[in-house]
N, C-alpha and C positions, 0 to 999 in steps of 0.2 A: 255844754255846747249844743247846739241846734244840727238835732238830726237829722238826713235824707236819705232816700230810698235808692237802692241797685236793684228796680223791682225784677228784673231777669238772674238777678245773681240769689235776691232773698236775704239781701243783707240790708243793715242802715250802719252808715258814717258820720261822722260829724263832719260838719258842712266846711272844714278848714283841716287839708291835710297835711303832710311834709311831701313836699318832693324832694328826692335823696340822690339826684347828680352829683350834685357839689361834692358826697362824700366819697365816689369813686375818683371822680377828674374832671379836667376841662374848664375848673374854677380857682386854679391855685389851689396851694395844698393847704389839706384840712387832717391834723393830725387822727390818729384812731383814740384818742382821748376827747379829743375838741367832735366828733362823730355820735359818740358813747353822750356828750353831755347834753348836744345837740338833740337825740333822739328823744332823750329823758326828759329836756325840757318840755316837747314839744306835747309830748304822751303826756303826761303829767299838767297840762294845761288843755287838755280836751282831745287832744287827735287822736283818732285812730283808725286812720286811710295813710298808709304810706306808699309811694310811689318810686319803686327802682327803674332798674336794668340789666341783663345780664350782660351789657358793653359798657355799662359805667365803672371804670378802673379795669376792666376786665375782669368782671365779676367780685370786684372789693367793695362795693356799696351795699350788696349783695350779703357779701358776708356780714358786714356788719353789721347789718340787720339783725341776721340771723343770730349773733352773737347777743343782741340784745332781746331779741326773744328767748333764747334760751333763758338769759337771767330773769324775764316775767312771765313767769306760767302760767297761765291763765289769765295773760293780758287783753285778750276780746278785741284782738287788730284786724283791721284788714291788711293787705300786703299785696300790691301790683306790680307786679314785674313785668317785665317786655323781652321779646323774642325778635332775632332775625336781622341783624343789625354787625353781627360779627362775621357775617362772609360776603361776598360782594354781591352787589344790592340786582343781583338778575331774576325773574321770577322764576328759575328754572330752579332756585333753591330753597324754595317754599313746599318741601315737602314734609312727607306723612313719618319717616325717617328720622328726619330733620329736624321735627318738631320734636319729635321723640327727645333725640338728643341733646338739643336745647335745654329743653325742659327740665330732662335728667340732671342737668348739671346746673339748673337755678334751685333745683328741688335742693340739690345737695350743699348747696351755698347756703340758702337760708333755714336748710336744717327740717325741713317739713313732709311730710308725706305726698301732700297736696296742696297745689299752687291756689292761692283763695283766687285772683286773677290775673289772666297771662295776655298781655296785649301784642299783636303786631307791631312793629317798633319803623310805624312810617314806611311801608313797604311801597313798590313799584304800583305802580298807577293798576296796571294791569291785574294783580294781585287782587283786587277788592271783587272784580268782574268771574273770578276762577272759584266755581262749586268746587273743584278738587282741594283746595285749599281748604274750605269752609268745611268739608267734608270730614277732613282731614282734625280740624278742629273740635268735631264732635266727639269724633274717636277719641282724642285725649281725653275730654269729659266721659266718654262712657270708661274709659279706662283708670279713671279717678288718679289719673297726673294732674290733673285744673279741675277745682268748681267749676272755673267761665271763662268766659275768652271777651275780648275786644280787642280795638285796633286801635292805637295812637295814627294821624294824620298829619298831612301838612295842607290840605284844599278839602272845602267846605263840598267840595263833587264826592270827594271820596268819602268825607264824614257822610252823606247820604244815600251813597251805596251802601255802607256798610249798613247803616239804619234800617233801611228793606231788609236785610237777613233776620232770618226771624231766631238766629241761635245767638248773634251778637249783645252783649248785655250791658256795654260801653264803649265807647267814643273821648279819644282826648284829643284835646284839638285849643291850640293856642286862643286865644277870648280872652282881651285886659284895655282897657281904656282908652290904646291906642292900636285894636284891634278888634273892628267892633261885627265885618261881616259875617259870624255864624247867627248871631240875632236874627238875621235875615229867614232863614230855613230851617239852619240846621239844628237850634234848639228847640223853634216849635215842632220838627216832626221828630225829635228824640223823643220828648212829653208826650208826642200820642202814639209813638209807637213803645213808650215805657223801656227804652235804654236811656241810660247811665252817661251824662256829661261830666268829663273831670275835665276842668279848666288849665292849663297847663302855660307857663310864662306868665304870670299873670301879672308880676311888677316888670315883664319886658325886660328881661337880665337885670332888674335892677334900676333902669332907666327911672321907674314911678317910683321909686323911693325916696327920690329926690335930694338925695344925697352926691349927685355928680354933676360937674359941670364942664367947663369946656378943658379945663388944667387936669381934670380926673385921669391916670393913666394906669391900665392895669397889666396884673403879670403877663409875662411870653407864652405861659400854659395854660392860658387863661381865655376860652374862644371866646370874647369881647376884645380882645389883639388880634388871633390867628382867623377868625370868621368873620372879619367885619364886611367879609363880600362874598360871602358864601364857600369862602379857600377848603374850608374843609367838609360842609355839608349843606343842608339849605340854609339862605342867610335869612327867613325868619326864624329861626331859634334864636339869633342873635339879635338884641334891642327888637326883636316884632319884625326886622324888617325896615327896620323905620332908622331914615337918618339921622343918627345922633344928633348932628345938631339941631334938626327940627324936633324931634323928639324933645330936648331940653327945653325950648321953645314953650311947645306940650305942656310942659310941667310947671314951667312959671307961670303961664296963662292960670294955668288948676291951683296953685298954691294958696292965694287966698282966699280959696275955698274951705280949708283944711281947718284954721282952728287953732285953737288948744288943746282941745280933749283927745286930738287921736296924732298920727303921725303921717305925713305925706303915702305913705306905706297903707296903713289901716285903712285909709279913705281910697285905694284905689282894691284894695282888695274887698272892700268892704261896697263898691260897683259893683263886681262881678258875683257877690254871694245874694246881690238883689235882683239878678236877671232870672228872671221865670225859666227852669228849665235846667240851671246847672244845680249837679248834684254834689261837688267836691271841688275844690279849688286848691291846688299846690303848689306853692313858694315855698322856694327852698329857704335856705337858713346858713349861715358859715359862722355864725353862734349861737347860743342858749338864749341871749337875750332876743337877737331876732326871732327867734322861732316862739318865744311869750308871747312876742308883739303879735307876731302873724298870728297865732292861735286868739288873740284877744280881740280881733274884727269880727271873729264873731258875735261876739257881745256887744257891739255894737249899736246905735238905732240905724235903720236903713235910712240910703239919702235922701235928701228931701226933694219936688220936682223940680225945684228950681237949679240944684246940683244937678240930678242926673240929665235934667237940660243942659248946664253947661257944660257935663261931660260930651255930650253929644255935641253941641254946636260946635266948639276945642276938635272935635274928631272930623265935622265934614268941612271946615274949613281948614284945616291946618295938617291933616295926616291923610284922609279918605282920596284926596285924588294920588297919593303916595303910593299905598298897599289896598286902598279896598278889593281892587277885580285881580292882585295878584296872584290870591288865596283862594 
């Protein structure tokens, strides 16, 4: 698989990672066998950037992580976890303490001495503006709790505050097909300030996969039910942001574009791994077979301009007066 650089962290990834929500919650449940085969699959076809949290299942995605590095020693992973997400969302608890703590207890989930990288998990606006925090962040790296730190986001303001810090070494920040505003800034000034893009939603829950339609109905535990307007947290994590049924829309427009040789799926993730700038892309997986597939866009040919045109025209006519200035 086709390598990229964390040139603040000093690492390289393949350019197709796992995201590992689904294996904590929030997705219907994914047993700790269907987790164990899911990961294997996906290692075992080129990844190795995996992306947790220490609030996914509360701390159970975590673990099982951790459970599967143990059984590969010497497997040459990355591993991202996220911070800050399990107490309530004020900036007054983004401390030096706190991170401590946190940290402590990813550390010990996933079995490690040292976190490879620990992100902010979408924190308060204000949060990104606060040296104390960033301060605070160094200190774990000098204390070798984290290699590195970065921040997951939900607005393309905050992806570019964090970019000016000069200790930040990544940015996740949603970017897929039917989200198209970090193009705008915020990959070109990651690239020149040499942090670290990981694309995050990239088939939009699932929406670009193209497997749902207007009869699709999914479980009670499952936030494409409980989020579809934000009930539980921001509603772009859920489909982008984007109304389902325009979204669907979306995907019929793109469909035959697609082909035979790839899957609704490969072809939108297989968008996102041709934007100048991003460094890792993670879709999740709720089986083995998914997580082949996804890992197999990277071997793909990049699209051609007559696709990434029609991705683009598909986005300002049909989605862009939707969510583009929400973000």
């Amino acid at each position: 698989m086709e390598q990229r650089s964390f040139d603040r962290l000093g690492r390289h990834v393949g350019v197709v990672g796992l995201g590992a929500w689904q294996l904590g919650a929030d997705w219907g449940q994914v047993s700790e066998d269907s987790a164990r085969d899911i990961l294997a699959a996906a290692v075992d076809a080129g990844v190795t950037f995996l992306d947790t949290a220490d609030v996914y299942g509360d701390g159970r995605s975590e673990r099982l992580i951790g459970r599967f590095l143990r059984a590969r020693p010497g497997h040459g992973l990355t591993v991202a976890t996220k911070i800050g997400r399990r107490v309530p969302q004020t900036p007054q608890a983004y401390t030096l303490d706190n991170f401590r703590a946190w940290t402590d207890r990813s550390r010990a989930n996933l079995g490690v001495e040292t976190l490879d990288l620990v992100q902010l998990h979408c924190p308060p606006t204000s949060v990104f503006a606060d040296d104390r925090v960033f301060d605070a962040l160094d200190t774990l790296v000098a204390e070798q709790r984290v290699a590195g730190y970065g921040v997951s986001v939900e607005t393309c303001d905050q992806a570019l505050t964090a970019i000016a810090r000069p200790g930040v070494a990544s940015v996740q920040i949603i970017l897929n097909a039917v989200r198209h505003k970090p193009l705008d800034r915020v990959l070109p000034a990651a690239a020149a300030a040499g942090v670290g893009i990981i694309a995050r939603v990239p088939l939009a829950s699932g929406l670009l996969s193209g497997r749902y339609d207007e009869h699709t109905t999914f479980a009670a535990d499952d936030h494409r039910s409980f989020n579809r307007h934000g009930e539980a947290f921001d509603v772009g994590e859920t489909f982008s942001g984007v109304d389902y049924d325009l979204g669907l829309a979306a995907v019929r427009r793109l469909a035959p574009l697609v082909g035979t040789e790839r899957t609704m799926a490969q072809f939108a993730l297989r968008w996102i791994i041709d934007q100048p700038g991003v460094t890792v892309v993670i879709p999740g997986a709720r089986d083995a077979g998914q997580a082949r597939r996804n890992a197999a866009a990277a071997d793909l040919p990049p699209l051609t301009e007559a696709e990434l045109t029609a991705v683009r025209q598909t986005y300002d006519e049909l989605i862009r007066p939707q969510v583009h200035e929400r973000w």
